[in-house]
N, C-alpha and C positions, 0 to 999 in steps of 0.2 A: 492281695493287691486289689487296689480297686479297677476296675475293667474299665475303658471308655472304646472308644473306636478308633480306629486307625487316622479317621478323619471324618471330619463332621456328614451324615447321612447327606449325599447327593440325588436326592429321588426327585421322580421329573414329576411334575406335574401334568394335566391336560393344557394345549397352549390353543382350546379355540378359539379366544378372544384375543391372541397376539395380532397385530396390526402388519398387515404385509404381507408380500408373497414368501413363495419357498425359493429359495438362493438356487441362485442360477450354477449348474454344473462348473462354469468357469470360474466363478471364484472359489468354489472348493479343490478347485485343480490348479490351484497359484504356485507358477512356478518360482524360482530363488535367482536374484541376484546377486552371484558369490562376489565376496570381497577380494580383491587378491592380496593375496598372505603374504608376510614378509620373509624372503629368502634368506640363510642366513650365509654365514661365511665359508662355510664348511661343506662346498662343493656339491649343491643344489641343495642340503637342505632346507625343508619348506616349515618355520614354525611360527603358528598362531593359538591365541587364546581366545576361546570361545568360538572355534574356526573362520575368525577374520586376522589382520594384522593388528599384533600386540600395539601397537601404537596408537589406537583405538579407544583401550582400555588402559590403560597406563595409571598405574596408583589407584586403580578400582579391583574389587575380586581379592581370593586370598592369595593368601603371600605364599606360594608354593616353591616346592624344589624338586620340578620336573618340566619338561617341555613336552610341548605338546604337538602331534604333526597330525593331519588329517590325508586318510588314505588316498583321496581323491588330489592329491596334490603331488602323491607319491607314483615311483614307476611301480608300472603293473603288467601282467600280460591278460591280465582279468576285465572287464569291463566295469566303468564308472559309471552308476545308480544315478541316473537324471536328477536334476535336482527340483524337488518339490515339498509342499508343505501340508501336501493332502494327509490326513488322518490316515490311519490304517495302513500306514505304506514304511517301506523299511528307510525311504529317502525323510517323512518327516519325522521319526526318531532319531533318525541319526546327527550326531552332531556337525552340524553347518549344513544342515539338510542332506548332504549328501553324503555316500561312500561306495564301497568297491565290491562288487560282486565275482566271487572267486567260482569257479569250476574245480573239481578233482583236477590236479596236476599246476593249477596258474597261482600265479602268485601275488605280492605290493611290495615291494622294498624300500625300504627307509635307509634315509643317510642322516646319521647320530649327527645332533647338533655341536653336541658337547662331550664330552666321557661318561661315561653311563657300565653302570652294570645290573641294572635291571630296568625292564619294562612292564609297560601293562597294555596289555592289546583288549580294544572292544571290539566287540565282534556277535552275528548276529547267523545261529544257526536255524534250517528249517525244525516244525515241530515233527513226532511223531504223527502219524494218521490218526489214532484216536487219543492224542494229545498226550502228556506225559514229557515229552522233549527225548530228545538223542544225544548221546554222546558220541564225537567226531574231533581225537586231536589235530594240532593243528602245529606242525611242522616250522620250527623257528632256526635257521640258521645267520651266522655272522661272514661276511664275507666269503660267503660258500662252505663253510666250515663250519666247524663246532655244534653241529645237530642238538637241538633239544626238542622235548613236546611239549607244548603249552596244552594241558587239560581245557578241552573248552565244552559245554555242554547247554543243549536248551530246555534241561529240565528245570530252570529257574525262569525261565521267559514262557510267553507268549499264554495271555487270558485274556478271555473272548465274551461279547455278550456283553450284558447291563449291567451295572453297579450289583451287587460287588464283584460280579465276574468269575467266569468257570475257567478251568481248566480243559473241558471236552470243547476240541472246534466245533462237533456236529450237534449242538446242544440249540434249542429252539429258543425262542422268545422265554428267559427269565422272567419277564414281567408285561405279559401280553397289553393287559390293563393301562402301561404307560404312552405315553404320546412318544413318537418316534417319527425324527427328520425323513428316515428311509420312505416314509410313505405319506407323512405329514397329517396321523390318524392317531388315535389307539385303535391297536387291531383288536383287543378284544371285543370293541363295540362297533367294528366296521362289516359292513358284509355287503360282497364277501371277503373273508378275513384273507387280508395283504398276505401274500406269500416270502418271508425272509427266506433269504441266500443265506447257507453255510459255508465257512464259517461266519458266524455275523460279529463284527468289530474287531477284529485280530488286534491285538498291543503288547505292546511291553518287553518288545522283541529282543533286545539286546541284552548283552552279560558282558562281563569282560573278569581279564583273568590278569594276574601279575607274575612274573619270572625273574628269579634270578640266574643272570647269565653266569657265575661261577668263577667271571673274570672279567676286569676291569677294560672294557674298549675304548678308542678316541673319538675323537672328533673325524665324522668323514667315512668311516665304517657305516658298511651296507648291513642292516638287518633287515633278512628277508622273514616275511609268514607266508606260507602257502599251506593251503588245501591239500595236502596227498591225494597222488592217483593212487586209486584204489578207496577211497574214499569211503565210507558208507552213508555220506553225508553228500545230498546231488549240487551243494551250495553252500558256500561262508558268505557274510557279506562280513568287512574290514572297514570297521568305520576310524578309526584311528590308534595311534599308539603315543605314550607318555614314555619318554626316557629320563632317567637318572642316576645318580652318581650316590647310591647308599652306602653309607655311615656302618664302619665294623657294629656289630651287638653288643647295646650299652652292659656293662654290670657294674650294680649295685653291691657294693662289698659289705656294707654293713646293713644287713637284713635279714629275713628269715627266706631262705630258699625252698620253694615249695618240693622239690626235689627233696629234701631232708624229714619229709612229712611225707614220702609216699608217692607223688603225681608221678606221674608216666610221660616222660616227653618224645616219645614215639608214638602217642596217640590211641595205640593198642589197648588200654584199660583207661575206665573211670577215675577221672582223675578228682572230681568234684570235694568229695569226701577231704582228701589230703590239701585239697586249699583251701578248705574251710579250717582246717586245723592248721596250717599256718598264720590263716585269719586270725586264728582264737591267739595264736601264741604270740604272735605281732603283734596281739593290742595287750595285751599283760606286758611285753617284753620293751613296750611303747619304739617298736621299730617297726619299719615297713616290709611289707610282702614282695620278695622280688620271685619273679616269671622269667626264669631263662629261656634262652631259642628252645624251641620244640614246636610239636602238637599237644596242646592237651586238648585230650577228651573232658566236656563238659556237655550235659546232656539235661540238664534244669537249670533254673534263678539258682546262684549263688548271693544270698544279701549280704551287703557288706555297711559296715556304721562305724564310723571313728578308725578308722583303717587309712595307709596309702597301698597300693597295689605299685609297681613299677614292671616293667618288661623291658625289655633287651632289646625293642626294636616291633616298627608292628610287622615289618619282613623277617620278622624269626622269631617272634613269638604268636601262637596264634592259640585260641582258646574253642574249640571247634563240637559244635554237637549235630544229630540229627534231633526231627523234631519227632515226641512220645506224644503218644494216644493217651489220655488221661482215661482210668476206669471209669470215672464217672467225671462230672462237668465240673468245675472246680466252683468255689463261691461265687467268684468273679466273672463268669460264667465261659471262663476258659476249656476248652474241651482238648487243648495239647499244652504242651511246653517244650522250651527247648531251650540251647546255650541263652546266657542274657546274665548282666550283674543288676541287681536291683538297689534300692534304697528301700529301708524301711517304708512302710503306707502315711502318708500325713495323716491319717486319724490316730496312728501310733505316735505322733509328736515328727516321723518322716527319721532319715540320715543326717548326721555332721560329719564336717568336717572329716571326709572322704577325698581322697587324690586319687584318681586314676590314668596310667601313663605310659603308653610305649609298648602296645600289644593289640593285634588284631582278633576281632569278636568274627567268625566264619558262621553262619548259622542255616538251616535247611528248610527257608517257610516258601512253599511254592506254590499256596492258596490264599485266597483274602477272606479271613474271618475274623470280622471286626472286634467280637468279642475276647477274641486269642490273647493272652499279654505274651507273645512269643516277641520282644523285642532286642533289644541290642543291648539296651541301657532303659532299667525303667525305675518307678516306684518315685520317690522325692529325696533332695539332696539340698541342703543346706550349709552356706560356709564352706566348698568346695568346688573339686576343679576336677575337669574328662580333658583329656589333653593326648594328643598324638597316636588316636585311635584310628585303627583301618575296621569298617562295620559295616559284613557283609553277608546276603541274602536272610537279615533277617524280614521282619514285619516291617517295623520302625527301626530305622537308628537310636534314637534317641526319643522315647517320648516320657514325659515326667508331667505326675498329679501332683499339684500342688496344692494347699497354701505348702512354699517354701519361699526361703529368699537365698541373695548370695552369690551364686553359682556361676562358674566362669567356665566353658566350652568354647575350647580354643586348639587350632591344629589338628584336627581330626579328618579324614575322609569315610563319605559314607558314600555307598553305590550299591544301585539293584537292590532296592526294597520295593518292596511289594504295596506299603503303601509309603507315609510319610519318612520323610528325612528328621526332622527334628521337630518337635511340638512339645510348645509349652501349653498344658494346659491346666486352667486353674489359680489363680493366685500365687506365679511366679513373681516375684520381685525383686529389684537392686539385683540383675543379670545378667549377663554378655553374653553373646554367641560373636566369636569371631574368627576368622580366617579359616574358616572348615571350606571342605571342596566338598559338594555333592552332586551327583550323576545317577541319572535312571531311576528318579523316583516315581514310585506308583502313587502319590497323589501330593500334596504341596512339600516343597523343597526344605521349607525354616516355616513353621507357621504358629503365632500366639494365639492361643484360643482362650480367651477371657468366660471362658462356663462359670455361671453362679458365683465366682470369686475373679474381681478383675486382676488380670497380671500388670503389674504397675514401675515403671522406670525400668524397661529393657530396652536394651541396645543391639542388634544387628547389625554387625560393623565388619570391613573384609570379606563377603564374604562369595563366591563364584555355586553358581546351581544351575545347572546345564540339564536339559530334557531330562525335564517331570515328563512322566508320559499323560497324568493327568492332573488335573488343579494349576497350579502355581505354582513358580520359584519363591517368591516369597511373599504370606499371607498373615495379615492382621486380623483378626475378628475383635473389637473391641479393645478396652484398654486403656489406660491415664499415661502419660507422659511414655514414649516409646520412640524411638529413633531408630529408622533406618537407613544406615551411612555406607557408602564407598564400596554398595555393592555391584558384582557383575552376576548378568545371567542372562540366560541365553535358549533360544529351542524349546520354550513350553508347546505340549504337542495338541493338546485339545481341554477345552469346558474349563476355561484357565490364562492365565497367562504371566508376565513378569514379575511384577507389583501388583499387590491387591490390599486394599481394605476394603469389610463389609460390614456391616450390622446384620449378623446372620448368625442362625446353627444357636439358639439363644444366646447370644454370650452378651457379656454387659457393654453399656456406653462406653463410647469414645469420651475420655474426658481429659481435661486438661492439655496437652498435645501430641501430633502424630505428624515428623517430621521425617520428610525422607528427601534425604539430602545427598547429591555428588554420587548417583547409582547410574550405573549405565547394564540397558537392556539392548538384547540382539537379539532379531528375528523373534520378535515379541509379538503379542498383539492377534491374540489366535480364535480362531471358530471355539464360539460356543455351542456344543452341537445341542442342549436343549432349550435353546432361544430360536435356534437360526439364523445367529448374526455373528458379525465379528467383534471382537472386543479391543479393549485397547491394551498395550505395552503397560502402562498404568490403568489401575480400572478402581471405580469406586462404587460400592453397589450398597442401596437401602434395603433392606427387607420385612427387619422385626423393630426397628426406630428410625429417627432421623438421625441424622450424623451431624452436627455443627459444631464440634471441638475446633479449636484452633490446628487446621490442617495445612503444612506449608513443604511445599514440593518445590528445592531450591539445587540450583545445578546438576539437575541429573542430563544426561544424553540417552534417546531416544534413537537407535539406530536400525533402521530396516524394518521399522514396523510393517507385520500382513495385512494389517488391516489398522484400525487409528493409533493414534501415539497415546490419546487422555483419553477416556469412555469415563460419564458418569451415568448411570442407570440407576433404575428402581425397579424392582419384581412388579410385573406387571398388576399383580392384586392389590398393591398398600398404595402404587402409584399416587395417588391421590389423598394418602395420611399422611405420611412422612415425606420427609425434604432432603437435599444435601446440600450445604451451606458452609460457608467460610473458609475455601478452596481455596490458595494461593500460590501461583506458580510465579517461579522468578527464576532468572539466569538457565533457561531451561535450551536443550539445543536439540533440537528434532531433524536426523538426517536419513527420509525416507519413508513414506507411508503408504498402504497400497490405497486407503484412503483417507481421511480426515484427518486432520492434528487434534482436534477438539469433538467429541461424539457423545452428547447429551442427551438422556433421556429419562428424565427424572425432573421435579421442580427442583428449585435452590440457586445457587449463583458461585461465582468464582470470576476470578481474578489474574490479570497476567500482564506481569514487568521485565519488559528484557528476554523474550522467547523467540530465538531463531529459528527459524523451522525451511528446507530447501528440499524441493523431489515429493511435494505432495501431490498425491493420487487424485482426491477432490477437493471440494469447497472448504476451505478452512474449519470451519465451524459446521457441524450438520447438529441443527438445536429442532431438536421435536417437543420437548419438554414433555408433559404428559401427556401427548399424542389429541390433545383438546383442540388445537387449531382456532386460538380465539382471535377476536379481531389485536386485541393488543397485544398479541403475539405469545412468544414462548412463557413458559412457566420458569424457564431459566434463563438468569440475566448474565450478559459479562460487562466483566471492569476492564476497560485498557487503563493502566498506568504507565504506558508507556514504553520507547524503548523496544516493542517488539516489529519485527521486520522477518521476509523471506515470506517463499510459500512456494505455489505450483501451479498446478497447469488451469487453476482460477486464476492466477495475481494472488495478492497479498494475502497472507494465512487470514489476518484478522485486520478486516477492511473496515472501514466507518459502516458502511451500510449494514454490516454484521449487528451493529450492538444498539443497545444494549440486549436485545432478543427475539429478534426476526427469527423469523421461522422458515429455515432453510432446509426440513426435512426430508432427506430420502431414506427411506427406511430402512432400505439393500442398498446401497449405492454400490455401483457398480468396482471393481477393483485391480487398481492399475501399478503393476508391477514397480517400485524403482527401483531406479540405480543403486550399486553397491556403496555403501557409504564410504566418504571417503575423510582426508583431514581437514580440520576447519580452516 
């Protein structure tokens, strides 16, 4: 296979020619205004999506079949975790910033919206002392009744320190050499050299686990979690739980059952071997591979090419390895491997016309090395479909080299990877990503990365990604005709944020268009910690060219941004090569900023028709352009066309005296909490 990275190299540069001071303690300690969730019928239950009221979000995000309740809404005897957005803290991973910190013996109880007979509880344990993580079940009963233990464990959480990040809390300075907010230096070349606190940058804290309850409950039923006394665990924190109502275990009747070829669905033996030999006989016998309920043991890539694969359900079928030490480093400069089905390599001509359907990939990667291809689903796939998969703790959920075309990824959920959720990279085309859920990725949620071959006519459509703990919910790098539609997301936690495109990480132009349309972001708009500033909910960033594709930002909502709704910037070094040009916002609704609607710092221009914006923090517009300060003002112009109205605690978001490019720079400006958003 061919190797890439988990996601494009994030290395800091020196920043002693950034412009500005070091942010002031208070805005990195921005607290949350919660939204209040919608109560439902069913005797206090509290449920929201994306932790505000579903009404919000309505027709955006995937189409799922679970509800969603946040523990901080739920009775407890535990204490509720303040709510905040500061980095490094169990409040800003958590989803809606906030959740519930248990003691041995306290509990959160949830009242079932609906009938349900499994759930999934997130939750967030302390690490070991010299890191590794702990194991500490966690006590699930139904109306006082019916005892189960939900396995829960933080040997898949918590990595510390710099890009790409350890494992050991007590671990120094990875990369002395680099410029660091903590002291606003590189301490290699300071003296005398800054003293770091250990652990330094703790993340990535949460795991969650799924249960079937063994029997059908209603509507109104208490499910409690608690912490056990006697605990070996000094703390849970309970940031939410999903219930639902699953579907008996599909079977396929006319297939080849891997069972009949040997696999093991108790888990006990390798089963690897006996589905590749179902593989083989399926495509002679031109029927598909079916995966009854089980465990199986899978402990490498299975590749699979002209095959359908089916399962029984991704809650009874599960495909499960630990991750193996390679003897030596592989070509690809892999040094493990573990469970993952692959696609043939696009230099090999890639995979066809592949179906895969209805089984959870469990996998054990609890390091980030970029090189690894330890992922869920990799290699290239053309003329086919990933559909109704649960992918968990591997690397990637999904990541695939292309040139391929085709390929529809739809109904999947992916949680707690270590880095990306899903990445196209390379000359994906004619593609869809839709209605997948993802939660807890270690670096961008859904991201096209156009490397050396642009990926051309992809669609990201449905689709909900809830705290990334780093980068982005969903990332553009480059690209020809691409759309991103009707998506939600929510909670990106730092160097990152909702929406993103860049001209970055070499990949090819923007060409032809890049629309992103009818997407709503929550609690967007987060600390870049190696800038020193905030970004926006939207952010468009220059780096390695100009951007001037036809770019049109129409009907999305903008809700509770931490800091601006729109940032356009440029890397401080090309600032003055490249431009960002031909920006178009329309029917846009901005409900909440901690400051600016519009956050420019880059040459270029845009444009705006019909943008409501109410509860901004600062001046409409903060346009620095490329920080020149001439007399004719910004380097960046705007268009009113019209039609746009609201703002804050300046007046009007975008007043005549704004435009076309007055120079209203604050480099920091200061940041002011709002309101919870509410209905238009």
């Amino acid at each position: 296979m061919t190797a890439a990275p988990a996601s494009p190299s994030r290395s800091v540069l020196p920043r002693s020619a950034r412009a500005g001071a070091v942010v002031v303690a208070s805005v990195l300690g921005l607290g949350v205004a919660l939204c209040a969730p919608a109560a439902s019928s069913s005797g206090g239950a509290v449920v929201t999506r994306a932790g505000i009221d579903p009404a919000l979000t309505a027709g955006r995000g995937a189409r799922v079949d679970f509800q969603e309740q946040e523990a901080e809404n739920a009775a407890t005897t535990g204490s509720v975790v303040a709510a905040d957005r500061t980095a490094y803290t169990l409040a800003a991973e958590a989803s809606g910033r906030s959740a519930v910190k248990l003691a041995p013996g306290q509990y959160v109880e949830f009242t079932l919206p609906a009938a349900a007979n499994a759930i999934t509880v997130r939750y967030s344990l302390p690490d070991a002392a010299d890191g590794g993580g702990i194991t500490a079940p966690l006590d699930v009963t139904v109306n006082g009744k019916d005892r189960r233990q939900l396995s829960a464990t933080s040997q898949y959480s918590w990595l510390y320190n710099q890009y790409p990040f350890t494992n050991d809390p007590k671990a120094g300075l990875l990369h002395p050499d680099w410029w660091i907010t903590e002291c606003g230096c590189v301490p290699a070349a300071t003296t005398p050299a800054p003293t770091v606190a250990t652990p330094f940058r703790p993340g990535h804290m949460y795991d969650e686990q799924r249960l079937l309850l063994g029997r059908t409950y209603k509507a109104g039923d208490k499910v409690r979690v608690a912490l056990p006394a006697g605990s070996k665990a000094p703390w849970a924190a309970i940031d939410l739980l999903d219930s639902q109502l699953v579907a008996a275990p599909h079977v396929e009747l006319k297939a080849v059952n891997v069972l009949a070829l040997g696999a093991d669905p108790t888990g006990r033996r390798d089963s690897a071997d006996a589905i590749e030999r179902a593989v083989k006989l399926a495509k002679a016998l031109h029927l598909p591979v079916y995966l009854p309920p089980g465990v199986f043991q899978v402990n490498r890539h299975l590749v699979v090419d002209d095959v359908t694969l089916v399962g029984a359900g991704s809650w009874y079928t599960v495909l499960k390895g630990t991750q193996q030490t390679l003897a030596t480093p592989a070509p690809d400069g892999s040094v493990h491997t573990g469970v993952g089905l692959y696609g043939k390599d696009a230099a090999q001509g890639g995979s066809r016309n592949v179906h895969l359907s209805g089984f959870a990939i469990e996998g054990d990667v609890r390091e980030r090395i970029d090189t690894d291809q330890v992922n869920g689903i990799g290699g290239a796939f053309s003329d086919s479909s990933i559909e109704g998969l649960y992918i968990h703790h591997t690397k990637v959920g999904i990541w695939l080299d292309g040139p391929m075309k085709n390929l529809t990824i739809s109904g999947n959920q992916i949680a707690d990877q270590i880095a990306d959720g899903i990445n196209f990279h390379t000359g994906v085309s004619d593609s869809v990503i839709r209605d997948n859920f993802l939660r807890n990725t270690g670096d961008d949620g859904i991201a096209l990365w156009s490397e050396k071959t642009a990926d051309a006519r992809v669609t990201i459509d449905h689709n909900t990604v809830q705290s990334p703990t780093l980068a982005n919910a969903i990332a553009v790098y480059g690209g020809t005709d691409t759309t991103v539609s009707n998506n939600l997301v929510a909670d990106p936690v730092r160097e990152g944020s909702g929406l993103h495109a860049g001209s970055r990480f070499g990949a090819e132009p923007f060409a032809g268009y890049l629309h992103f349309t009818d997407n709503t972001t929550v609690r967007a708009g987060t600390y870049e910690l190696n800038w020193n500033i905030g970004l926006g909910a939207i952010w468009f960033e220059v780096l390695d060219r100009d951007i001037d594709a036809d770019i049109a930002v129409t009907g999305d909502h903008y809700l509770d941004s931490t800091y601006n709704a729109i940032m356009a910037v440029a890397e401080w070094g090309v600032k003055d090569q490249y431009k960002l040009s031909n920006l178009a916002f329309k029917d846009v609704k901005i409900d909440g900023t901690g400051t600016s609607v519009l956050s420019a710092r880059v040459a270029g221009s845009a444009s705006f028709q019909g943008v409501t914006a109410r509860n901004v923090g600062a001046v409409g517009i903060n346009n620095c352009g490329t920080f020149h300060f001439t007399p004719a003002g910004s380097e960046f112009s705007v268009t009113d066309l019209g039609g746009n109205s609201g703002g804050g605690t300046t007046g009007d978001w975008l007043a005549s005296w704004e435009l076309p490019n007055t120079l209203t720079c604050d480099d920091r400006p200061p940041v002011v909490a709002p309101p919870a958003p509410s209905k238009w």
